[in-house]
N, C-alpha and C positions, 0 to 999 in steps of 0.2 A: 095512328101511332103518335106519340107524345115525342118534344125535342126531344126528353131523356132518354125513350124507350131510341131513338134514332142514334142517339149517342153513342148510348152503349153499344148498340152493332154495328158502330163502325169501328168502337174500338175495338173489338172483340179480330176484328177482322186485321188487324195491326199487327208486323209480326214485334217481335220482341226487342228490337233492336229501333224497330219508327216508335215502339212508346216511350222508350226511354229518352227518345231525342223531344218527342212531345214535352213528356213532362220537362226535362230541362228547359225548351221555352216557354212553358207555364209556368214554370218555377219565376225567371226570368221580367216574369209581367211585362210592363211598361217600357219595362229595360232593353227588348226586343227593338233592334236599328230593320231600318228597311233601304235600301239603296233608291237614290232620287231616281223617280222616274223618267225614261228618255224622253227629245224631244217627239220623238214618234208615239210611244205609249200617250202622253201626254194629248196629242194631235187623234188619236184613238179613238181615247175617253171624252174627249170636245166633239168630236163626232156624233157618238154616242148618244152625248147628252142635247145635241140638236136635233138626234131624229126623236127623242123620247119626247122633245118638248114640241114636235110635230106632230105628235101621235104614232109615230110609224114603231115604235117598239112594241113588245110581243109581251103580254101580262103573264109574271112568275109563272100561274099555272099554267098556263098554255105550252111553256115550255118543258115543265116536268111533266105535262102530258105527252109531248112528243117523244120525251126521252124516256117513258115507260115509269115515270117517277111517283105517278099517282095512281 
C-alpha cells in the first residue's frame, strides 16, 4: 500500500466533524502552536533516546508487526 493509498483510508474513516477540524489545521500550516512539553515528557523522550542509542529499541517494523500493521 502506497502513503497515499494509506491516506486516503484513514480519511475515509473520519467522521465529518474530525475532517473539518483536520483541514482547519492544515489550512493553518506552520501556524499550528503546540504547548511546551513537561518536565516528565521531556525526562521520557531522554529515556527513549538513551535506550535507542544502546540498541535496546525495537526497529519500526517489528513493531507494526506486532500490532498487526504489516
Amino acid at each position: 500500500m502506497t502513503a497515499k493509498e494509506a491516506l486516503r483510508d484513514w480519511v475515509d474513516e473520519l467522521t465529518e466533524e474530525e475532517a473539518e477540524a483536520l483541514v482547519q489545521r492544515i489550512a493553518r500550516g506552520n501556524d499550528m502552536e503546540f504547548p511546551p512539553l513537561t518536565p516528565e515528557q521531556l525526562a521520557s523522550a531522554e529515556r527513549g533516546a538513551a535506550q535507542t542509542d544502546a540498541g535496546l529499541g525495537i526497529p519500526h517494523d517489528e513493531v507494526m508487526r506486532r500490532f498487526g500493521r504489516v
